[in-house]
Structure formats: C-alpha cells, structure tokens
N, C-alpha and C positions, 0 to 999 in steps of 0.2 A: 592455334589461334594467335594472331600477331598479337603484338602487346602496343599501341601507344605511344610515343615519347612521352606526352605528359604524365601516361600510367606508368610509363617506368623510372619517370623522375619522381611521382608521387612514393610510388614503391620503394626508390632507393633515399628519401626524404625520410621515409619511414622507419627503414632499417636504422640509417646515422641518429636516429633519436634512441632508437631503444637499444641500439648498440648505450649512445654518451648519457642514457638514463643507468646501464647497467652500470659503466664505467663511474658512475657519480655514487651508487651505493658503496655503502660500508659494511663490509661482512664483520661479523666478531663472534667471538662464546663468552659465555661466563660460569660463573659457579659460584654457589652461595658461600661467604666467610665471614662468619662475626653475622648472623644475620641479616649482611650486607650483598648485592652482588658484586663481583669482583670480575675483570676483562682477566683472560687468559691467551684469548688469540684475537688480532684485530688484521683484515684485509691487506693487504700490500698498496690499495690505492690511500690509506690514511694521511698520508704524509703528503702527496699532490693534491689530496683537498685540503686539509684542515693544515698543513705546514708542521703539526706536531709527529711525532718519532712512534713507530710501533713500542717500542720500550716504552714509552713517556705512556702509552698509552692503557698498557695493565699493570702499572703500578697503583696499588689498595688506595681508595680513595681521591686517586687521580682526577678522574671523568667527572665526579659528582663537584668537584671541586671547582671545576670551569664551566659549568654550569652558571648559568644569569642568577644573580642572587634573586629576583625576582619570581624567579621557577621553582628556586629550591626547595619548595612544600609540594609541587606539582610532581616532582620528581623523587620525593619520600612517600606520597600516598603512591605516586604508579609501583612502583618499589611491593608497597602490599597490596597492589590490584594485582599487581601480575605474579606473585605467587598463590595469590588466592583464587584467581580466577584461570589462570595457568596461560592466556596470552594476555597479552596489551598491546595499542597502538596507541600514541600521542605526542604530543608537538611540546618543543621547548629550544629557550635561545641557548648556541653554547659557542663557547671561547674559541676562536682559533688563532693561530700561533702569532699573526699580526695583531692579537689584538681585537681585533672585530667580532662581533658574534650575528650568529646564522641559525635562522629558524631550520631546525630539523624534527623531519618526522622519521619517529624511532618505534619499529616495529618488531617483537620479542613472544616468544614462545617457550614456555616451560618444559627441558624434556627430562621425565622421569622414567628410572630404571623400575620396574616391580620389584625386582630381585634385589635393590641397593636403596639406601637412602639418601646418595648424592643425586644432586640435583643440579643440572645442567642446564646452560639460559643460551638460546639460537636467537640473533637478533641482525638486524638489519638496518641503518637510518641513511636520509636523504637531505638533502640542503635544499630546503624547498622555500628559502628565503622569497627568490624571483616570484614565484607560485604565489606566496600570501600576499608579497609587493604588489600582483596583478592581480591576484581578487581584490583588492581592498581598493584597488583602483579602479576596476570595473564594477564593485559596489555603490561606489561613491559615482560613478557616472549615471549608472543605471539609478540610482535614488534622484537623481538631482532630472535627468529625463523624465522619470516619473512622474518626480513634484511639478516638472514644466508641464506635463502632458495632462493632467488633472487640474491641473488652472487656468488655462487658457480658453477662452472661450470656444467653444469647437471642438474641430478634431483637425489634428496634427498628420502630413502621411508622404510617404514617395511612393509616386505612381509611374508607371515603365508600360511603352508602348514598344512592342518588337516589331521588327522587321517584317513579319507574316500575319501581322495585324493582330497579334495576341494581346492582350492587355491585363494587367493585376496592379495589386497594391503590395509591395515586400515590406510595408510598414503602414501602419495605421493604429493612433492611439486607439483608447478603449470607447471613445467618444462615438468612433465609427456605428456602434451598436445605435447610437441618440439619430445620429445623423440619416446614416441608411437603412438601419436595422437587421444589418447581419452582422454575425463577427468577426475583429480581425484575420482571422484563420480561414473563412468563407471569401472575404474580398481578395487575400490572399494565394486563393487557389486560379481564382476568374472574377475581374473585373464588374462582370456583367451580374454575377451575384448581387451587389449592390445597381448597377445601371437597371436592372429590371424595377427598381422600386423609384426611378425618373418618371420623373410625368411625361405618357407619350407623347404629350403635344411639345415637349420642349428636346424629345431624346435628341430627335436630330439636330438641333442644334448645339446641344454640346458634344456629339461626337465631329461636330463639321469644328467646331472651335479647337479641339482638342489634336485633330490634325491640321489644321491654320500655324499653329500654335508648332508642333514639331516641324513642318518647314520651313515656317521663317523664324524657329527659336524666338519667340517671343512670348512674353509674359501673356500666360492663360490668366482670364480674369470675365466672369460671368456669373450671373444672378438667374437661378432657374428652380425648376419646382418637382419634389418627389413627391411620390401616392403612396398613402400604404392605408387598403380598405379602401375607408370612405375620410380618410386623414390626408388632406396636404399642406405641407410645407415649403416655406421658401427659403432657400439657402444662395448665400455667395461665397465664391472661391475664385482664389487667388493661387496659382504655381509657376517659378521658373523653373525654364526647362534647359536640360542639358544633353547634349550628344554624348552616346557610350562608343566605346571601340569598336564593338561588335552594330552601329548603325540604330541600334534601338535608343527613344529619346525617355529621359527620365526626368519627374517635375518631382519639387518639393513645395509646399505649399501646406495649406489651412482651406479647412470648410469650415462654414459656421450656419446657424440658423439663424436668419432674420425675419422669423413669421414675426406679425403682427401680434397682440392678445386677441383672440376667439372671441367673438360675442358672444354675450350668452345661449343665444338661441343654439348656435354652433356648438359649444360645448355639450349642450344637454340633447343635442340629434346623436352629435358622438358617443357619448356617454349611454346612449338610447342603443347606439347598432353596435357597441364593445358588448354588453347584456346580452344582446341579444343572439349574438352570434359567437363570442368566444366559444372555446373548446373547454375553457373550464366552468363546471358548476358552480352557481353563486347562489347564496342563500341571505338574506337581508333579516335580522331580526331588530326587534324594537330592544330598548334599555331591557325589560324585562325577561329578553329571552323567546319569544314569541316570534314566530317566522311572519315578516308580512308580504314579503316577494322574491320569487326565485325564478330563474331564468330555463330557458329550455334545456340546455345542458345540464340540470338540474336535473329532470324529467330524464332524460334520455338516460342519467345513470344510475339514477335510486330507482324510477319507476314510478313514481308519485309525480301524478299532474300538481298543475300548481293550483287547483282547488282543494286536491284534497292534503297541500304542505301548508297553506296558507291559513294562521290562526292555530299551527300544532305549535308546541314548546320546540323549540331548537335542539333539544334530547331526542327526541322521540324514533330516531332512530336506532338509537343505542343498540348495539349489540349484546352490551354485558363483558365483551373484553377489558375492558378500563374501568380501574375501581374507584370508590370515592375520590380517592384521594391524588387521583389523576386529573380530575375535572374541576377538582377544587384547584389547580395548580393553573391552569388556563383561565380560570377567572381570575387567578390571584396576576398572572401576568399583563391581563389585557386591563385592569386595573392600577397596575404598576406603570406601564409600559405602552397601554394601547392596542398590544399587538402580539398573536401567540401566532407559531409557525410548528407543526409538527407531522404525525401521522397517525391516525385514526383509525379505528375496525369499528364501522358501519353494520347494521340489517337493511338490505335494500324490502322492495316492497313483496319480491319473490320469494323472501328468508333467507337470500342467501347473507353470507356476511363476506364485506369487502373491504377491501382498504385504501384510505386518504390518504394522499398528501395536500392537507388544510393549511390555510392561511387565515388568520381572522383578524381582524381590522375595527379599531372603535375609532368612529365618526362623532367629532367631539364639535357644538358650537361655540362661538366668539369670549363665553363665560366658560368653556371648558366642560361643561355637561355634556354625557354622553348623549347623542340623539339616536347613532343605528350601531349597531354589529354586521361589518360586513363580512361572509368567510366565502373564501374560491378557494373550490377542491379540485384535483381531479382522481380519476380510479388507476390507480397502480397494483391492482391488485393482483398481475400478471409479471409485473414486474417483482414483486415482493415472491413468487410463487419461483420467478428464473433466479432468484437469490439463493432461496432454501435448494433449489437443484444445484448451484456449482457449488453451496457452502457444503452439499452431501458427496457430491465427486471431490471436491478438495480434499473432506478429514475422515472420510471414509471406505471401504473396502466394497467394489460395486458389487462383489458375488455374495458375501458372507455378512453385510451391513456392518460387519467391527469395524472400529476408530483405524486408520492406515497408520502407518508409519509417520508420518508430520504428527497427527493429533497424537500420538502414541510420546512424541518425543516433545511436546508440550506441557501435557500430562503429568509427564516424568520429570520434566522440568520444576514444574510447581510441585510435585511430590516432593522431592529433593529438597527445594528452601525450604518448602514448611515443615519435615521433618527437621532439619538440621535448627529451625529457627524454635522448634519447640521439641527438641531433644528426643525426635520418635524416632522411630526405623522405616524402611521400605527395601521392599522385596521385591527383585523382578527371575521370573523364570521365564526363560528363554527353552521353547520347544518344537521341535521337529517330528514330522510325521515317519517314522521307519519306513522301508520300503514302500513309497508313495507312489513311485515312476511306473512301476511296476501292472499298479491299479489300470493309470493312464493308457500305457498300452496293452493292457489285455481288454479291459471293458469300456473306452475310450473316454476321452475329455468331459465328455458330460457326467459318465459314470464320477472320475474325479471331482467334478463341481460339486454333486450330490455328495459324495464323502466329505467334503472339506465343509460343506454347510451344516451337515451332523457334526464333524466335530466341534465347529464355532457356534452351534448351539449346546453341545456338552459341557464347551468348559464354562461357559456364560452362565448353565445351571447350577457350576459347583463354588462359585465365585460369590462375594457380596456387590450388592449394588455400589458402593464406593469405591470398589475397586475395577479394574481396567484388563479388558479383554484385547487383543488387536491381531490383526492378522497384518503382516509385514509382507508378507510374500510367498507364492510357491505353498508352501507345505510348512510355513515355520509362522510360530504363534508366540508372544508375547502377551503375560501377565504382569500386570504392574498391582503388587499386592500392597495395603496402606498398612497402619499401626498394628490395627485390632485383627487384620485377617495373618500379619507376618506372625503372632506372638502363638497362630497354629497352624505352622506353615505348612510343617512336616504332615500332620492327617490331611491338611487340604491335596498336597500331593499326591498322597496313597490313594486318597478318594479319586482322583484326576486319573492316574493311570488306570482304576477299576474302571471307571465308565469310559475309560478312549477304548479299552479291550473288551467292551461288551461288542457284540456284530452288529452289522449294518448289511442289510441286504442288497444287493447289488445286481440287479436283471436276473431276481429270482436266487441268485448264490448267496450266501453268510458268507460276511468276509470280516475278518478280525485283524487291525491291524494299533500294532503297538504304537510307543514314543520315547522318545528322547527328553530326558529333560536337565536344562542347565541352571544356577542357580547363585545371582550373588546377590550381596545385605550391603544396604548403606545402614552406617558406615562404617561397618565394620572390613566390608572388603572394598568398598569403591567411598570415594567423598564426590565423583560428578556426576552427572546424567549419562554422559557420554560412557567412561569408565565403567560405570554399574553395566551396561546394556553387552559393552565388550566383554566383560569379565562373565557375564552371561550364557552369551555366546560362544566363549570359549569352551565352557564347562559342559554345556549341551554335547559339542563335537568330542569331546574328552567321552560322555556318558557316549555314545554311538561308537567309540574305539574298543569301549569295555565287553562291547557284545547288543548295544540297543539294549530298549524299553529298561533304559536305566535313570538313576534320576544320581546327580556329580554338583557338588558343591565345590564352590568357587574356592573356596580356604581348604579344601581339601587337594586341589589340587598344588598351590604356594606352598600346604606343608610339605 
C-alpha cells in the first residue's frame, strides 16, 4: 500500500516527538538511607537538561535541596506516599543549574526483593514546564470563551459551506440547543440537522442568501423563522464570510432570537399541545397532593385513564420500594427548593412495577404559595434492566455467576484497608482444579461447564456469606476469606478439599477430580492486594509441584 507524503510526514513528525519525549526523560534509581531516598544512578542526559553533573546529582540530600521551597512539604509527603503505596506520580518545581526552576513530573516505583529488605526506588521525571504553561493557557482561553459564549445574547458559531455543497457548524455555543434545538455535536455532524427545524416558507431563502453571500463574500445578514411542533420563532443572523484554501467558504457570526412575547392566548394553545402530546407523562396535583390532571402519556404508561387518576392522592401508585423516609425527603426538597428530580419504582395498573425518571415542579403564585405540583416522568424501566445486565457481564463470571476477576480485585482491595485500618487479617487461597483439561477433552466443553458449576457451587457452600467466592479463569478459583472465617482457616480448607473430591457425574460416569491450593495471610505475608493474590498464586503452583490436591502456605515456602 503506498503511504502519503502527508502520512509520511505525519509518521515521521511522530517518530521526532517520541524520539525528543524519550530524549527529555530522566532515568535514575534510588535506595532508601536514613529513611530518606537517596539517587544512586542518574541517566547520562541530566546534565543537557538540567546543566547539573551526574555526581552533583546523588550526593545525600542533594535533589531534595533544589527543590522549590514551596514543594518542600509536597515532596516529604510523596516521600511517604511512595513507600507506602509502593509507586507515586506528581509534579514539583526544581532548580536547574542556571538558576531557573521547571515544572517536572516525577514518576517512581517501589522495587522490593522478598528475599532482602533493601529497597530499591525506579523512577523517571519530565520537564513538563511548556505542558502546564499551555494548559493554563488554554484554560484561561477556554474559561474566558465560555464566559463570552453564556452571555451574549444568542448563539455564537462558524459555519463552513464546502465545495460539494456540504454544509455544518465546527463550532456552535451551547445556545444552539435555544436556537435550533439540537446539539452542538448534531449541527456539527450536518447542517441540516438544525435547517430542518427553519420554517419551510423561509428555507429557501436562506439557503439562496447563504450562497449570495459565498460568492460575492459578503456579509450574510437575515431575519427568518424556525418551527419546532406548533412553536415559531423569529431569529436574526449576521456572519462574515471567508474563502478557505481548499475553495470552501467559512462565516463567523451570531444568531439570536427576536420573537416577540406570545400573547396569552398563544402561550396557553402551546402550553395546551406540549401536555398534550409530549413523550413524557405528566401528572398535576393540587398543594394537598391530590392528582387533578394528567396527560395521555400518563395513560399510555401507568395504564390509568385519566378518570380513573384524577381525585387519587399522588401516592397511590406506590410500589412499596421506597420507605418513609424516602418520600418524606422530596417533600422536604420541593419545600426547600421547589423542585425534586430523581427516580422512582411505580405499580402500574397491571401490577407491574416500573421505574421513573420524575421531575417535580412546585407552581408557586405572586405571594409565593404553592398552587400545583407539577411531575413529568418517563418509563426507564428497560433502561434500568440494560444496567443491571452490563453491571452483571462487568463483575461477574457468565458461566458460574461468581464475582470475576475486577470485582474479586475490588473486594480485596477494601478487605485489605479495613483489615489493616482495624488490625484484622485476611486470607486469600488461590486454587486450581487438577487435571481439568483432561475432562475437556474426553467428555467435552460442556461436560467441563457442568463441572466447574458444581465446583463454584461447592465452595460457595462451604464459605460465609461475608466472604468471597470468584472464579478468575479457566479452572482457577479465588477465595478471599475476612477476619472471622481466616481465624479457621485450616478446617475450612480440609472441608473444601473433602467436598471438591466427592464425584460429580458426568454423561452417566463418577468422576472425582482433586485441587490445588495456595495460600497467603495479610499481613503477615503480603501488606498489598496485589502481593497477597501473587504470593497466592505462587503457593497454589508450589502445592501442584508437590504431587497435586495439596494445600502450600505462602511462609512456608520463604521459610
């Protein structure tokens, strides 16, 4: 396939960065002394960044020295983040040899021996001075667009006609939504997304103005009228226009609304056909609570005409999922506030029970008394249903229903702090099925699902509900045992091995198949998540060296 010129200048544009990105890092080690970390070896490029001397540069106390007085606490707490936590990334100014100081980001990893108690520090940092000089510059642009683009009356935009007659917006404030009624990212893709909501009597004349307008480069400038429903408005716009390289004209310009105020009549026809035909349910109750009007969408998703909602209490669908003190909490808001927004489990008139996403609304008169409750709902109750299905593919295991590997290592995460934070233990045994493969191919794959579903329901039986079943993968099982189940660890094991070696039938044959089990203790053998699960796993492969359906402690093997 040919390549380009541009894709080969892009390509080697490419390479010259991550080449002068490599070239600008700072390789070093360290090693803990005095409770301090101390440089041992620093990169050969130190001296063409920073102008200081590889010598100059792991002499004890050196680094921390040239460091921004300003940092200095930033860089005593990373100090005990990154042995405690075993890496760190973070940013601090530091000295170079003119004199100057440069924002660097300094990235560090803890590596420890098992077998030794020195401690060895792998680190990396970057002069990313330029980097924070140009975010804070394009912060500060982007805030100050913002603030322009939210006060101005209108909407702000550059609109680009191509040569093949295509047309979009590459920019349009958020105002776009007031104006045309779709979103930036919609006008964005096709023009027409928004021109479809122009009133047809005026379209053609602003597409005839708008190419008037790119051939004689002059200032587009028209007053015309969008629909949306039974809503129109009148807007003017103003854009100058500019010829691009490539032949396509680009305007930048302002829309604004110049309707009129609605007569009343107007308002309340409108007002009349949003009820009446929105997609979402509306329910109107008096101060008291008391439904006095609901609209068809109403009807269409509870099931309840509006004879027989009109004159029920605004409860009266309750499901029973939400308890007092959920309902006491939305009156306590719309009371506060006027206004509660949340979601809801409804009884529709079928029994089923569904769920809202409500809005409710207090309609307050000129003295501030409430006069209506207004709530628009609609039914997500499909949507809540496609949640509970990817939150179940996410953190769990599709054959065997155990927590997977993510949830497993979550789990284990908050096992870990709150052990250590209230001085308890935790236990994980890491275990493997003996001879699994074997199953697989004699009585095939399905025959294996069927075994590994008996086992993930054996150890599930011999476990407390506080503690943690998981299937990882393949044929290998993870227990994450809490305080009360570690302090009998040992008979929960023996028990574990008796029921994995009872048989399980298999297209008519008894089949008995052993395990493996590995096993380490915070914190006595591991202090992280991580460490506990490897030190685990190790022990497991150790117990399967021995001969299988062995069970191998972690400190047994270090001794």
């Amino acid at each position: 396939m040919k390549q380009t010129k541009a894709g080969t200048s892009s390509h080697i544009t490419r390479q010259r960065n991550l080449e002068q990105e490599r070239a600008a890092a700072v390789l070093y080690t360290m090693f803990i002394h005095n409770d301090e970390p101390v440089a041992n070896w620093v990169s050969d490029n130190l001296t063409e960044i920073t102008g200081w001397s590889r010598e100059q540069a792991i002499q004890p106390g050196w680094w921390s020295a040239h460091i921004h007085p300003d940092d200095q606490k930033v860089e005593a707490q990373a100090n005990d983040d990154l042995l405690s936590q075993g890496y760190l990334t973070y940013e601090y100014r530091f000295q170079f040899a003119d004199g100057s100081y440069h924002w660097i980001r300094d990235e560090m990893r803890v590596l420890r021996d098992p077998s030794s108690t020195d401690i060895q520090i792998l680190g990396v940092w970057r002069d990313v001075s330029q980097e924070r000089a140009m975010n804070t510059l394009l912060h500060q642009q982007n805030e100050r667009l913002q603030l322009f683009t939210q006060n101005v009356p209108g909407m702000l935009y550059e609109f680009v006609l191509e040569p093949d007659g295509r047309m979009y917006f590459p920019f349009a404030s958020d105002r776009i939504q007031d104006i045309y009624g779709v979103t930036a990212a919609q006008a964005r893709e096709d023009a027409f997304n928004a021109a479809q909501n122009i009133h047809p009597d005026d379209l053609d004349e602003v597409l005839r103005t708008i190419n008037a307008s790119a051939e004689q480069l002059t200032i587009w400038r028209l007053e015309y009228r969008v629909k949306f429903a039974d809503t129109e408005r009148w807007l003017r716009g103003e854009a100058h226009p500019a010829r691009k390289a490539n032949g396509a004209t680009v305007w930048h310009g302002y829309i604004m609304d110049i309707t009129n105020e609605k007569k009343a009549e107007r308002e309340l026809r409108l007002a009349s056909s949003v009820f009446e035909h929105t997609h979402e349910g509306i329910m109107i109750t008096d101060p008291n609570d008391i439904i006095i009007e609901v609209n068809p969408t109403f009807t269409r998703i509870t099931g309840y005409s509006r004879e027989e909602a009109v004159g029920q209490p605004g409860r009266f669908m309750a499901s029973g999922h939400h308890d007092e003190a959920f309902l006491q909490d939305i009156w306590r808001n719309l009371k506060q506030h006027g206004f509660w927004q949340g979601e809801i489990w409804n009884r529709n008139k079928r029994g089923e029970i569904y769920c809202e996403r409500k809005t409710i609304s207090a309609v307050h008169d000129e003295q501030g008394n409430v006069l209506q409750y207004v709530g628009l709902f609609s039914d997500i109750t499909q949507l809540k249903l496609q949640q509970q299905r990817l939150e179940q593919l996410a953190h769990y295991d599709s054959l065997t229903g155990l927590p997977n590997r993510t949830l497993l290592n979550d789990r284990l995460y908050m096992a870990v702090e709150s052990a250590r934070r209230n001085n308890t233990k935790v236990t994980v045994v890491y275990l493997d099925l003996d001879d699994f493969k074997p199953v697989n191919d004699q009585y095939g794959h399905a025959a294996g699902d069927y075994l590994l579903e008996a086992i993930a329901e054996r150890l599930t039986a011999c476990v407390r509900r506080s503690d943690t079943v998981a299937r990882i993968g393949g044929d290998e099982f993870v227990l994450l045992l809490l305080n009360e189940s570690v302090n009998g660890y040992q008979v929960l094991l023996q028990r574990l091995q008796t029921e994995l070696m009872q048989p399980v039938v298999l297209e008519g044959a008894s089949m008995v198949i052993s395990s493996s089990l590995g096993v380490a203790h915070f914190p006595t053998d591991a202090d992280t998540p991580e460490l506990l699960l490897r030190y685990a796993d190790q022990a497991m492969y150790a117990a399967k060296q021995q001969g299988k359906n062995k069970v191998m402690e972690y400190r047994k093997l270090t001794n």
